[in-house]
LOFI-806898 format. One record per atom (N, C-alpha, C): residue in one letter; residue number from 1; z, y, x. Coordinates in Angstrom, 3 decimals. Example, Ala and Ser with C-alpha at 12.3 -4.5 7.8 and 13.67 -1.06 7.14 Angstrom:
2
   aa     i         up      north       east
    A     1      7.800     -5.690     13.190
    A     1      7.800     -4.500     12.300
    A     1      7.800     -3.300     13.200
    S     2      7.080     -2.250     12.850
    S     2      7.140     -1.060     13.670
    S     2      7.870      0.030     12.900
//
This chain:
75
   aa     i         up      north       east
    X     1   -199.750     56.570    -22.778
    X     1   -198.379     56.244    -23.190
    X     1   -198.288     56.170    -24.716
    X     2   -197.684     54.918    -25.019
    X     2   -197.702     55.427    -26.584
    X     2   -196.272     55.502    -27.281
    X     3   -196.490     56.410    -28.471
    X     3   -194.461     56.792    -28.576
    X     3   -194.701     56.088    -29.893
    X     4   -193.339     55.573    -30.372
    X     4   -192.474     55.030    -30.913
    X     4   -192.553     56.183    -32.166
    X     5   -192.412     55.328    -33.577
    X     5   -192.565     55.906    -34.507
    X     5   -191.190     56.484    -34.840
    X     6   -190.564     57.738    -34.974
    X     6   -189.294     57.783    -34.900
    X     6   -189.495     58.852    -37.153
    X     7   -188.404     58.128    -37.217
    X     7   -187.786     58.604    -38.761
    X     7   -187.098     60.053    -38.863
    X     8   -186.844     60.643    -39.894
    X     8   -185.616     61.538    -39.950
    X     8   -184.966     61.011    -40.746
    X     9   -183.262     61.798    -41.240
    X     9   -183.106     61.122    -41.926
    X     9   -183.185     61.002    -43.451
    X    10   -183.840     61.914    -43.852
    X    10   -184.083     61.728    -45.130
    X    10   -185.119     60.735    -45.398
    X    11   -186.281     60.520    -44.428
    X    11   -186.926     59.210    -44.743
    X    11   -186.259     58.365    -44.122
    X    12   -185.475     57.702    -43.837
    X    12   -184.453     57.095    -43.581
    X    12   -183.779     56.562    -44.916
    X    13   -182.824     57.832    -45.477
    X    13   -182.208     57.490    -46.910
    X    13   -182.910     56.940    -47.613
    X    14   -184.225     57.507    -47.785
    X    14   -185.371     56.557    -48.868
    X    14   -185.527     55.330    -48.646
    X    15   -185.877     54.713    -47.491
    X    15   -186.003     53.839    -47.134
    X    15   -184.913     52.415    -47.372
    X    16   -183.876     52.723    -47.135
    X    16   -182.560     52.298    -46.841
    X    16   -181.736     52.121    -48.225
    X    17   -182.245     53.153    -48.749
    X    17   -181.700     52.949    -50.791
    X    17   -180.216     53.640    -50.510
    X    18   -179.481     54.226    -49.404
    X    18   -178.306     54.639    -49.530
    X    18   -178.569     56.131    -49.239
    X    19   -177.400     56.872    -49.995
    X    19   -176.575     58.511    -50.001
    X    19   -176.697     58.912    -48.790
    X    20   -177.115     60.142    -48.775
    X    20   -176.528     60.972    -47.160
    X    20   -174.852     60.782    -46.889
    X    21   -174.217     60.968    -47.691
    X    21   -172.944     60.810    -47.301
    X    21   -172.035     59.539    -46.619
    X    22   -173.028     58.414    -47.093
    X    22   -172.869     57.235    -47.317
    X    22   -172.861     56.807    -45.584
    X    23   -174.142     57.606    -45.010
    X    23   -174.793     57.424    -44.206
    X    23   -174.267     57.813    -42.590
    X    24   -173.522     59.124    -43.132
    X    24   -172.310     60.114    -42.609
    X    24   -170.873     59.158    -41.982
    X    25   -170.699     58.986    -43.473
    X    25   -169.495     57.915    -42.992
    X    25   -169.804     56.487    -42.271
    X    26   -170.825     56.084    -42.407
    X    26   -171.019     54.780    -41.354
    X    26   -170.913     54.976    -40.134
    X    27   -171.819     56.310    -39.681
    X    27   -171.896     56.821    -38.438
    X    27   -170.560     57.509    -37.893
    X    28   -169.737     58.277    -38.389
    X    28   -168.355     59.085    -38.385
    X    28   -167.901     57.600    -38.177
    X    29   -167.545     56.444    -38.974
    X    29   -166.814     55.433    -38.444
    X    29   -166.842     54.292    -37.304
    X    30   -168.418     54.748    -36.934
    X    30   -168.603     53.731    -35.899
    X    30   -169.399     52.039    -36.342
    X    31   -169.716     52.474    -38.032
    X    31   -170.191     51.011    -38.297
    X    31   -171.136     50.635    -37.954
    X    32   -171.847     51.622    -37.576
    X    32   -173.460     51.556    -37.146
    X    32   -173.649     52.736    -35.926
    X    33   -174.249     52.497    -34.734
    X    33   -174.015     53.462    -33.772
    X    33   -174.743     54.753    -34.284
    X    34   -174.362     55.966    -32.750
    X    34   -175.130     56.997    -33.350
    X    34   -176.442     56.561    -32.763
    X    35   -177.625     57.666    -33.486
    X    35   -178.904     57.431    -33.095
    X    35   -178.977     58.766    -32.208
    X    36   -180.507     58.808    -31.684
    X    36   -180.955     59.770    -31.165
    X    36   -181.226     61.220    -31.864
    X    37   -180.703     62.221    -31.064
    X    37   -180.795     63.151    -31.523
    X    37   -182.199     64.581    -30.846
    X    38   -182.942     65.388    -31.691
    X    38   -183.840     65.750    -30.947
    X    38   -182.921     67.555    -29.837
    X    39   -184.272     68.056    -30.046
    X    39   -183.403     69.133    -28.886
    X    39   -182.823     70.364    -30.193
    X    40   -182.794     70.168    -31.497
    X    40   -182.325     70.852    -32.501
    X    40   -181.263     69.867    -32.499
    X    41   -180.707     68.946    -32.627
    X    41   -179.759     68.612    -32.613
    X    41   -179.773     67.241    -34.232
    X    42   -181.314     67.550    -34.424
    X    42   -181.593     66.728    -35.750
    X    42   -181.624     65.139    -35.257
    X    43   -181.148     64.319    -36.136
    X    43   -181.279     62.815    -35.927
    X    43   -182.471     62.002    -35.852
    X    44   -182.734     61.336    -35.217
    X    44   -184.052     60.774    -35.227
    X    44   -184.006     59.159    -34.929
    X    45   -184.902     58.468    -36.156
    X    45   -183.923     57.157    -36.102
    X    45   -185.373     56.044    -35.986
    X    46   -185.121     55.150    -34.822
    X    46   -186.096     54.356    -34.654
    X    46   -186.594     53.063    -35.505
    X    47   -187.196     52.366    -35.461
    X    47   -187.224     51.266    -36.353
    X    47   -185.875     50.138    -36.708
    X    48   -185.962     50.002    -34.964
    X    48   -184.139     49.087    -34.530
    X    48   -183.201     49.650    -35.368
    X    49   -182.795     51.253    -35.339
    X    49   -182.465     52.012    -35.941
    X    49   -182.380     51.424    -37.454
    X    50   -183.498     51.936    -38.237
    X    50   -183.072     51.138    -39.490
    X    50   -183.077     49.702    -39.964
    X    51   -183.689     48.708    -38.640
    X    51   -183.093     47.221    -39.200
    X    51   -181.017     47.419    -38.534
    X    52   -180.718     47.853    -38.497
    X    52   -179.455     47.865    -38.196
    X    52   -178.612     48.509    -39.641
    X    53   -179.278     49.391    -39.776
    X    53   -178.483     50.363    -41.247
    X    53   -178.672     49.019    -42.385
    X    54   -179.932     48.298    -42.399
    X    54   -180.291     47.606    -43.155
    X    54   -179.032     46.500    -43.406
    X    55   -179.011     45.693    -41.967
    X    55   -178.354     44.817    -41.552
    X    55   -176.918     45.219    -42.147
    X    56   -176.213     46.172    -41.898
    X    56   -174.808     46.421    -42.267
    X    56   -174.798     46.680    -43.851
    X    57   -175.707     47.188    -44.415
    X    57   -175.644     47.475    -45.760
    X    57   -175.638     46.228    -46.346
    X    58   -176.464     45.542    -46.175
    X    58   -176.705     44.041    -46.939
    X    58   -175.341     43.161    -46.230
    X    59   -174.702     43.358    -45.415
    X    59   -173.371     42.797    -44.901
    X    59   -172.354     42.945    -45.837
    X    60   -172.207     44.545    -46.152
    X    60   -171.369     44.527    -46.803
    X    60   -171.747     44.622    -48.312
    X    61   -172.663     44.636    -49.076
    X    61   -173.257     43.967    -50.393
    X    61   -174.177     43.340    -50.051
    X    62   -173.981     41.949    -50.133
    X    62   -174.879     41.021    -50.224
    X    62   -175.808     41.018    -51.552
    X    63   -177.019     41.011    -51.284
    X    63   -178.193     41.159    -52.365
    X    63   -177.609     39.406    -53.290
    X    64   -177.493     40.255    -54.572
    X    64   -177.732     38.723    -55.686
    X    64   -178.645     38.167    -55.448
    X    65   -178.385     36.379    -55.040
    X    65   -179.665     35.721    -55.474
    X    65   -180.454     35.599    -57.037
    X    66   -181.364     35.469    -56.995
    X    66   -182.027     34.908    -58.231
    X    66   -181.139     33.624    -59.209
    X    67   -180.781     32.890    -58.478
    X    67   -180.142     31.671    -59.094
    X    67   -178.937     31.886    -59.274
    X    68   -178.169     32.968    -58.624
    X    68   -176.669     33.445    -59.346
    X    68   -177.241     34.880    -60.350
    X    69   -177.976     34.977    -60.271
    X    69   -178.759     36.279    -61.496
    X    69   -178.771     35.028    -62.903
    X    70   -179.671     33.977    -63.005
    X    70   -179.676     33.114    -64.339
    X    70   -178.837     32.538    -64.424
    X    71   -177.531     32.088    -63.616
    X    71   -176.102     31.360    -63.921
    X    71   -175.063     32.498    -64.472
    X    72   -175.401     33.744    -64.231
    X    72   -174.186     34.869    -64.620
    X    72   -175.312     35.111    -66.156
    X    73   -176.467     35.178    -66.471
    X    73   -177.004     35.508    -68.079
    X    73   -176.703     34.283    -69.012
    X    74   -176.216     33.001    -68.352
    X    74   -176.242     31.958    -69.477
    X    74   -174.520     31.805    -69.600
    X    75   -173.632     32.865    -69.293
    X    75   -172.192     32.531    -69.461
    X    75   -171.659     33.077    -70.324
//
């Protein structure tokens, strides 16, 4: 059987470039579901897991392109 690489969440936060708190409130609001939790009650977050955190973060700040990066230095 082979298992699934599962995260916590502090490698999670690293990963992801966002705050624990940040992370708190997505989940408290429902923007991103909850994940799995182990039998301590600690979070444990799968890959899907963080293309989803990914997905909503870059939703709501969209990464600057390059070509609006050299049109905003020549104004």
């Amino acid at each position: 059987m082979m298992t699934k690489k599962l995260y916590t969440t502090l490698e999670v936060l690293r990963r992801v470039k966002i705050a624990r708190n940040t992370l708190y409130k997505w989940l408290r609001e429902g923007k991103i579901p909850e994940v799995y939790r182990d039998r301590n009650n600690f979070r444990l977050f799968t890959p899907s897991d963080i293309q989803k955190l990914l997905r909503y973060k870059n939703m709501i700040r969209r990464p600057v392109l390059s070509h609006e990066r050299e049109s905003n230095n020549h104004g």
